[in-house]
N, C-alpha and C positions, 0 to 999 in steps of 0.2 A: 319774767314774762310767762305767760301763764302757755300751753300746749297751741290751743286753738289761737291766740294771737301770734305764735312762731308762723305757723301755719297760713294763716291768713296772710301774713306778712312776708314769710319767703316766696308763697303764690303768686303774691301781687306783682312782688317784683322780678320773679322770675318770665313771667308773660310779659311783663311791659319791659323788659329787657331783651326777651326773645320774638315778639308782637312782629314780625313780615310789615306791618301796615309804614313803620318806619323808612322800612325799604324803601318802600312803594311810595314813600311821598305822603302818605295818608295819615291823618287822626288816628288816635289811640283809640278801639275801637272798643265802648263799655269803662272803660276808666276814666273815673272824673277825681280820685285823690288817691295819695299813694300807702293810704291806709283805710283802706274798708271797714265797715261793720262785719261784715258778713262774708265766707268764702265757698265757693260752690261744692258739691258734692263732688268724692274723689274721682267716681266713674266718670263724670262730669270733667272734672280735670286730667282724667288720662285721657279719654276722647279725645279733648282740646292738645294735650298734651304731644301726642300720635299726627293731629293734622300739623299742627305749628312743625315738628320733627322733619315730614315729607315734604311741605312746602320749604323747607330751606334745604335738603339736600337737593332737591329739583333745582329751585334756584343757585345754588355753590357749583352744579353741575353745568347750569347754563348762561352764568355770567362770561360775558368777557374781559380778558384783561384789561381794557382802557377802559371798562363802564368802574371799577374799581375804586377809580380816581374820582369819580363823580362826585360831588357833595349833594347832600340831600339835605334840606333843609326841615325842621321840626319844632313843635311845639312840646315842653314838656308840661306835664301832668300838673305840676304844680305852679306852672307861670313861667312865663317867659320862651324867647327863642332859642334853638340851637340851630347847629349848621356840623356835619360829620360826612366823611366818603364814607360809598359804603365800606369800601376794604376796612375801617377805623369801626363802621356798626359792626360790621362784620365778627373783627377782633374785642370788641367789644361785649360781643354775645358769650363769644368764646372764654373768655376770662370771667367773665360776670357767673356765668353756668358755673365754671368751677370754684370758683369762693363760695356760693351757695354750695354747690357739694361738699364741700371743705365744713360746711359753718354744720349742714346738718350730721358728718360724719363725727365731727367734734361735740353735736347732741346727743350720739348714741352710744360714745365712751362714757356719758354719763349718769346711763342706765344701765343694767345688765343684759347686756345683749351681746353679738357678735357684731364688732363694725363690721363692711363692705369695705371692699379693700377703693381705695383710690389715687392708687399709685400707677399712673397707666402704664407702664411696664410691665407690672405685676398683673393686672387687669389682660395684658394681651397678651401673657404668656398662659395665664389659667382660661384664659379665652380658648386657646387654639388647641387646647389640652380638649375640650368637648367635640 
């Protein structure tokens, strides 16, 4: 798999995994398959990156416990219905984010670089060290 289709492809689905609009009940909003042609510009994706970020600690900040339970139902990208609490998108964002960490951390043992550590232990111990 060539650099730009990793790229395009852990993008994709990292958004439509992290996407609020699920939350909310609402359409995937800009995706219509789950492999694009084309992936936007990075400054482009940190922006998007930074809003998606704030609207879900806002939201984890002000859900309540029995809205958790709630099922939300959804269309996916490629066909068909689902049905998920949120507490399950929730956990679900959560998990998903880190196999993607995981998958691009395991791309850069295979180039000469220094991985990023992703051990969250280690992560918040050199964290609190700054």
């Amino acid at each position: 798999m060539r650099r730009h289709d990793t790229r395009v492809g852990l993008t994709t689905i990292e958004f439509v995994g992290r996407c609020p609009a699920r939350l909310k009940g609402l359409a995937l909003p800009c995706f219509t398959t789950r492999n694009p042609d084309e992936c936007p510009p990075f400054a482009e994706l940190r922006a998007a990156q930074i809003e998606i970020d704030q609207w879900y600690i806002e939201y984890s900040d002000d859900i309540q416990d029995g809205r958790c339970a709630e099922v939300v139902n959804f269309s996916f990208i490629g066909g068909g219905s689902g049905s998920m609490s949120r507490g399950d998108i929730l956990l679900h964002v959560i998990n998903h984010t880190t196999y993607h960490r995981g998958h691009i951390g395991c791309m850069i043992y295979q180039v000469p670089a220094e991985p990023p550590t992703t051990d969250l232990p280690v992560f918040l111990r050199e964290h609190a060290k700054q």
